[in-house]
Structure formats: C-alpha cells, structure tokens
C-alpha positions as CSV (number, residue, x, y, z in Angstrom):
1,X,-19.1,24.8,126.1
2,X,-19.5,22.5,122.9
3,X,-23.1,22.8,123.4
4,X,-22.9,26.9,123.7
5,X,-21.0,27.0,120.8
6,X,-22.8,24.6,118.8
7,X,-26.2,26.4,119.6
8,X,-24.7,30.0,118.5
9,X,-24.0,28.5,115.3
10,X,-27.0,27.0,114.2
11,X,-28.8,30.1,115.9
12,X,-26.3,32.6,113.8
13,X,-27.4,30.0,111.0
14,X,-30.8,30.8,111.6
15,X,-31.0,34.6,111.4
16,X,-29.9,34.5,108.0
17,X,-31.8,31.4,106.8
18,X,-35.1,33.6,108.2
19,X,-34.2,36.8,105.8
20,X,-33.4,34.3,102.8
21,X,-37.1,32.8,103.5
22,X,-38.6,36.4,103.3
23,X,-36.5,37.3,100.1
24,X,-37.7,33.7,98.8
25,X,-41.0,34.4,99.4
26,X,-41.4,38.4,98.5
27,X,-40.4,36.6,94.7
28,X,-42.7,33.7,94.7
29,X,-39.9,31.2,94.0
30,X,-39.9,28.0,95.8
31,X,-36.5,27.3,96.8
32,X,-36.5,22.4,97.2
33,X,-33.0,22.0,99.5
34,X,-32.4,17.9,97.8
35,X,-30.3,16.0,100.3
36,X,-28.6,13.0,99.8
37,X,-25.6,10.1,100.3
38,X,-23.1,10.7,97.7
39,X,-24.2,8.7,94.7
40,X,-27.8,8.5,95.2
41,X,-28.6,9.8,92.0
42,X,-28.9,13.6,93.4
43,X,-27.6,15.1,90.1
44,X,-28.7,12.9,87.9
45,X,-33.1,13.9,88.9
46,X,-31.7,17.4,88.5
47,X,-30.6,16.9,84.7
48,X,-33.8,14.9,84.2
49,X,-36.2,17.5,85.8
50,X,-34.4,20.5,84.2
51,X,-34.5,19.2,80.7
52,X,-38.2,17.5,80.9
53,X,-39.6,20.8,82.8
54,X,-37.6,23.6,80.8
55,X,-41.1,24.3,78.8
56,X,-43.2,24.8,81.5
57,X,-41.0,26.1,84.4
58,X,-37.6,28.6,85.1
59,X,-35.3,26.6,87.2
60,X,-32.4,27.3,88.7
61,X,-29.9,25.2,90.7
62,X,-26.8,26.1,93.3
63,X,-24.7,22.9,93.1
64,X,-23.0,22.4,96.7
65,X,-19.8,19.9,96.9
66,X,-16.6,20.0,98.4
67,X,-14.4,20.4,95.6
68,X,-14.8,20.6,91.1
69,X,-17.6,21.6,89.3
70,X,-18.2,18.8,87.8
71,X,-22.2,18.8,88.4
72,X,-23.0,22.3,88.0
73,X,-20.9,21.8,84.6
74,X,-23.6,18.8,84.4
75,X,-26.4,20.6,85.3
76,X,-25.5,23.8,82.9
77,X,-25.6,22.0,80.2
78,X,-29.6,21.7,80.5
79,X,-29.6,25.0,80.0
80,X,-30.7,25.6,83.6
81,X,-28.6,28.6,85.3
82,X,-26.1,26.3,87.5
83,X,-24.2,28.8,90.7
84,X,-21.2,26.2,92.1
85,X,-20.4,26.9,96.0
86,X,-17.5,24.8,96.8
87,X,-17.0,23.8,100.3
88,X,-13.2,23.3,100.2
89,X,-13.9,20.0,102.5
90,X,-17.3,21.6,104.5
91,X,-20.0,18.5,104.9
92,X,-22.6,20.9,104.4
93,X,-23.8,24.8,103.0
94,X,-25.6,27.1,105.1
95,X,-28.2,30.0,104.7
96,X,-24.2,32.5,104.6
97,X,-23.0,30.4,101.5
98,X,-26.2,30.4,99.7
99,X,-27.2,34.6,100.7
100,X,-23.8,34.7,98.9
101,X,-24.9,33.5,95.3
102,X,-28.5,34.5,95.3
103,X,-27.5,37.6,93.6
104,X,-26.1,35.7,91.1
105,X,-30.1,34.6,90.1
106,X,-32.9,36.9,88.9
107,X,-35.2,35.5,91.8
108,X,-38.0,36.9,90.3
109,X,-38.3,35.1,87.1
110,X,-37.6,31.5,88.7
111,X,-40.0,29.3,89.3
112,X,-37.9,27.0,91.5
113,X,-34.6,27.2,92.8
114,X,-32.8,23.6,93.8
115,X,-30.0,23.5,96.1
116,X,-28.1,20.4,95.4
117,X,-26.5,19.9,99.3
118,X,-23.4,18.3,99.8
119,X,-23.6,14.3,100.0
120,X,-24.1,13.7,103.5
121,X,-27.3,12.3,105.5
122,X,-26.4,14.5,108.7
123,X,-24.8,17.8,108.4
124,X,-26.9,19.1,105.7
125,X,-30.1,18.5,107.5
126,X,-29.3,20.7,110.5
127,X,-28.7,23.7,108.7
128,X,-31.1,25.8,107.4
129,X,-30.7,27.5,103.8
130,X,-34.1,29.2,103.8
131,X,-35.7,26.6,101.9
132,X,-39.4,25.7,101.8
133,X,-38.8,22.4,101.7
134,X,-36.3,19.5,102.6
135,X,-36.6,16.7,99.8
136,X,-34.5,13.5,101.0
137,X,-33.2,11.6,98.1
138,X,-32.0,7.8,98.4
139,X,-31.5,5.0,95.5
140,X,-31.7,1.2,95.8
141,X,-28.3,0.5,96.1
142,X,-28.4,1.9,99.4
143,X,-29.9,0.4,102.3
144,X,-33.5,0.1,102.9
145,X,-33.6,1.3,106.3
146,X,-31.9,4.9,105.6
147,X,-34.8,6.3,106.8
148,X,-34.3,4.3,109.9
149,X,-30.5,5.1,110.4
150,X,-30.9,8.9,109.3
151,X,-34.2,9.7,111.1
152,X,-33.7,13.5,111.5
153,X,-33.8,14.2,107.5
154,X,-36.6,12.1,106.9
155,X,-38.7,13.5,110.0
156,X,-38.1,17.0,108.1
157,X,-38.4,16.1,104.5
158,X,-41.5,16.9,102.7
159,X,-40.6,14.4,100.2
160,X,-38.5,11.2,100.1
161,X,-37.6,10.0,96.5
162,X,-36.8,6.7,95.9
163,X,-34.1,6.3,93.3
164,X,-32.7,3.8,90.3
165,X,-35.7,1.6,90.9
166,X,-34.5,0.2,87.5
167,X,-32.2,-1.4,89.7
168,X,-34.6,-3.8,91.9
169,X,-33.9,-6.9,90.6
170,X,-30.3,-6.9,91.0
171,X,-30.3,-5.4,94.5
172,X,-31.7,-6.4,97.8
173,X,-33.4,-3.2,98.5
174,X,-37.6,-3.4,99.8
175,X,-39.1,-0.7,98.5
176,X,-42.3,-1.0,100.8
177,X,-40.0,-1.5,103.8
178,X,-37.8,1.8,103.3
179,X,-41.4,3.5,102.6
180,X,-43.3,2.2,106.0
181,X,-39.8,3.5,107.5
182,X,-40.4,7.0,106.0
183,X,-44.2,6.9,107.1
184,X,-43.7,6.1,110.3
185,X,-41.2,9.1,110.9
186,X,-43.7,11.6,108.9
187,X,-46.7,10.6,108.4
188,X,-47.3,13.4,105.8
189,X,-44.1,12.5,103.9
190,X,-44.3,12.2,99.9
191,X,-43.1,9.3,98.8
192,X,-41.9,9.1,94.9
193,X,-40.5,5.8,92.9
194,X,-38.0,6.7,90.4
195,X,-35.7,5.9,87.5
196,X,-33.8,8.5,85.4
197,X,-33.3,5.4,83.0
198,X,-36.2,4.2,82.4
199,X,-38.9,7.1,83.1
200,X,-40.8,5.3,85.8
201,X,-42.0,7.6,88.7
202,X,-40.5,11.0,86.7
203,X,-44.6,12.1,85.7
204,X,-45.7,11.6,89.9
205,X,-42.5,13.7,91.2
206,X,-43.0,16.4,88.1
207,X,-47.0,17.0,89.3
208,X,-45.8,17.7,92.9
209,X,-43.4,19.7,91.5
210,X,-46.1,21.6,89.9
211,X,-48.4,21.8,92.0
212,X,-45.7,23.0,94.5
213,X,-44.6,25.8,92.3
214,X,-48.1,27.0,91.5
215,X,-49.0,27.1,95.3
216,X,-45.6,29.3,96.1
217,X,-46.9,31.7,92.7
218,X,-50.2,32.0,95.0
C-alpha cells in the first residue's frame, strides 16, 4: 500500500511537472532546480550570479524553505525578482507549489529561472518541478563522498558545484576524490570549483550558464 501510494504521488507530481516543462519551454526560459544540504552555500552562488550576470541576463529565482524569507529577502536585494514558497516544515517543493507562483513571473522576458530547493540531499531530488536541469550544490565543509552517500541527485544533476573552495586548507575535504565520485555516477556531469569569496571558479560556472541559456533561446 506504501508503494501504491507513494507511486500516485510522484506520478500526480509528474503530470503537472510535464505541463510546467511545456510552459517553460513555449517561453524559452531555462528553469536550473539548485539542490543542496542546508549551508552549502546555495544562496550565497545565487546573490553572486544575480549581481555579476544582471547586465547580460533576466533572472529570476523561487526561494523554497520551510519557514522566513530570509533568502528571497537576500536574493531581492540583487535586484533579481525573488517568489518565497514556504513549506511550513515540507523537505521538498514540487511541480503544484511552483505552477502556483509562476504567474507571479513574466516568463517571457527571463532568461533563467532558479529554484532554490529546500536543504535536503533526498526529497528534493525525487520530485520533479519541470526543470531542465538538476544542479547539485555541495561546499568543502561537507564530506567528500556526498556524491557517494546521496547517489540519486548526483546520477541526475547536470552539474555538481563545488563550493567555499577558499576553505581547502582548513578542511579535510579532496576535491579530486568528491569529483571521481561525481564521474563515476555521471559520466557527463559538469563539475565547477567555486568560491563566492574569493572569485575562483565564478567565470567557468557563468559560461555554462551562458551557453545554457543561449541553447534554451534556440
């Protein structure tokens, strides 16, 4: 019975994911679902690409989290169009929540769309929004074998971004270890180095993001 139920969910889940995709795509704007622990640095890549992109691309963002608005208040004041959903607890949003706000958006005059997920490594990943892409997000203070212990996300990611590598030397974090982990789950996974603080990686993960774009304006 678990099983039924579970399967109806995720199928109900689907439906409406599938008509979000075609809405997505009948306005050209590529629609990156970030996942992420809590305190990976999620919010902090959003702030960084929003303000360092603003000239070149229209972004919005739906912040996802269980309770306050304390990123989309974040991510607002980049000037970016922010859209809070609060979960009131939930681990995850799905393609209902997000078919809520989209009206809330002039889809045709974004570029990209971001939906920040709720902090979670599981949940998130099993429920379709309608996104083109998954983009798993995980810093160096976390373990290097994430991708090992949270296989499903990074099987499905089209891009894992390594986080606060300003943080290296203080941390016991391999970089190439946590990458050859990713690879070996997705072969065709894109792999971006990163720091918020320091610049390093930001130019590699804004050309994908480019190019990604452009391809979706095609």
């Amino acid at each position: 019975m678990d099983i039924s139920i579970e399967r109806n969910i995720l199928e109900a889940n689907d439906s409406v994911a599938n008509e979000l995709r075609q809405i997505f795509a009948q306005n050209k704007v590529l629609v990156l679902n970030l996942i992420s622990s809590p305190g990976s640095g999620k919010t902090s890549l959003l702030e960084r690409t929003l303000a360092d992109l603003r000239n070149e691309l229209k972004m919005g963002v739906i912040e996802g989290d269980c309770q306050t608005d304390n990123d989309a208040r974040r991510v607002a004041a980049t000037g970016a169009k922010a859209v809070q959903i609060n979960t009131d607890g939930g681990c995850h949003l799905d393609s209902k929540m997000i078919k809520k706000v989209i009206s809330d958006f002039d889809l045709a005059d974004l570029d990209i769309l971001f939906i920040e997920n709720v902090g979670n490594l599981v949940c998130p990943v099993e429920f379709d929004c309608g996104e083109d892409a998954k983009i798993a997000i995980l810093s160096v203070t976390e373990g290097d074998d994430k991708p090992e212990k949270y296989p499903r996300l990074f099987q499905l990611a089209h891009a894992m971004v390594i986080n606060k590598v300003d943080l290296l030397d203080y941390v016991d974090f391999d970089v190439n270890k946590a990458s050859k982990f990713g690879k070996a789950l997705n072969k065709d996974i894109e792999i971006f180095e990163v720091s918020c603080r320091n610049n390093k990686g930001l130019e590699n993960w804004y050309t994908w993001l480019r190019k990604q774009a452009a391809l979706k304006k095609k």
